[in-house]
C-alpha distance (Angstrom), angle and dihedral (degrees) to the residues before:
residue distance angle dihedral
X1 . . .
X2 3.74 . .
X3 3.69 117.7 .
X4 3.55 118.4 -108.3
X5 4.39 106.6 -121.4
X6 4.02 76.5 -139.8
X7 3.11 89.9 67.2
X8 3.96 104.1 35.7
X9 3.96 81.5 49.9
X10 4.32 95.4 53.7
X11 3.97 83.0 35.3
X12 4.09 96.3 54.3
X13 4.02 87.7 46.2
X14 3.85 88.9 -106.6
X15 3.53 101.4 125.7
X16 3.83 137.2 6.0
X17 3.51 126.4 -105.0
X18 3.58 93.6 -112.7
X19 3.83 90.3 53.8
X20 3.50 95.7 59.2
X21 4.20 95.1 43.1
X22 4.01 82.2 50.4
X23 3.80 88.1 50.9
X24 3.68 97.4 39.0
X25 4.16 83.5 58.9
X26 3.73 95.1 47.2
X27 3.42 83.3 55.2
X28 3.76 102.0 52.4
X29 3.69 86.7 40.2
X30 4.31 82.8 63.0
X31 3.77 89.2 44.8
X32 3.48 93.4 58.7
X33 3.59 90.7 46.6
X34 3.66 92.9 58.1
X35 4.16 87.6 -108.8
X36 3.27 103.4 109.0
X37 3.93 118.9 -167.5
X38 3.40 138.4 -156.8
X39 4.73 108.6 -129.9
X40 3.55 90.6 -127.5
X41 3.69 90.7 58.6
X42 3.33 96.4 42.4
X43 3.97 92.5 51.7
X44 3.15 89.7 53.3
X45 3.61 104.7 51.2
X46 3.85 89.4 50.8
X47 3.87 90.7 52.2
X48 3.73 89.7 -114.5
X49 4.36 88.9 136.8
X50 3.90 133.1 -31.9
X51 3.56 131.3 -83.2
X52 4.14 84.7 -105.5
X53 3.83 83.6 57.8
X54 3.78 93.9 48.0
X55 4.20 88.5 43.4
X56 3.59 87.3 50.3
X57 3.08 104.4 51.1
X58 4.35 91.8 46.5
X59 3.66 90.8 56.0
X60 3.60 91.3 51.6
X61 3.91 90.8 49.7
X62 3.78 90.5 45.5
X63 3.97 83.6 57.8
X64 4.17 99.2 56.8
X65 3.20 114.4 101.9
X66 3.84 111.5 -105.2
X67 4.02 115.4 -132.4
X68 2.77 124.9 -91.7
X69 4.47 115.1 -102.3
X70 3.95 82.0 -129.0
X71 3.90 95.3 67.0
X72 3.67 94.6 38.2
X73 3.68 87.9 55.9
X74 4.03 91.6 48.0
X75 3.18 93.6 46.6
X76 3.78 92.3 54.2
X77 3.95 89.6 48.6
X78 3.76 92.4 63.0
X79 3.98 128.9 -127.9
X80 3.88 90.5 -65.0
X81 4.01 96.4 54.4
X82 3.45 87.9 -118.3
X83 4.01 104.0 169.5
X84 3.72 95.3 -169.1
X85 3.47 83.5 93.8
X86 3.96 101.0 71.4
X87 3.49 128.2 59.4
X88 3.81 113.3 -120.1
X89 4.03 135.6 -176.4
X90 3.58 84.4 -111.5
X91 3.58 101.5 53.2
X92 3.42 90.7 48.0
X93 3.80 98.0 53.6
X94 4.23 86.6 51.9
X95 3.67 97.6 52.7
């Protein structure tokens, strides 16, 4: 899974923890709305770090390895490899 730039932000000493859970509000409060907005802008626009922060912080996100489709898939079978879980060609075509 992708890392959040939230997170890379609070990680990297950027930004508090409370700054990004204020953010993170703002921007459900603009979902809502029908405005959505991307955190980066919204930090910004609240003075909460600079755009170079914010660009910063993207390319470093853009550089994380992504995991792999294998352990999303385990991890959506459970412990027990149970596959009953996931929704396959095949199960479809028996039900």
């Amino acid at each position: 899974m992708d890392a959040k730039i939230g997170e890379i932000l609070v990680q990297k000493g950027q930004i508090r923890r409370y700054q990004l859970e204020f953010a993170l509000l703002l921007q459900n409060s603009y979902r809502h709305l029908s405005q959505p907005r991307r955190l980066g802008e919204l930090l910004v626009a609240h003075r909460g770090v600079s755009q170079r922060i914010v660009d910063e912080a993207l390319r470093v996100q853009k550089e994380l390895p992504r995991e792999p489709l294998t352990q999303i898939i385990r991890s959506l079978e459970g412990s027990d490899g149970d596959h009953t879980k996931l929704l396959t060609p095949q199960k479809l075509q028996n039900d």
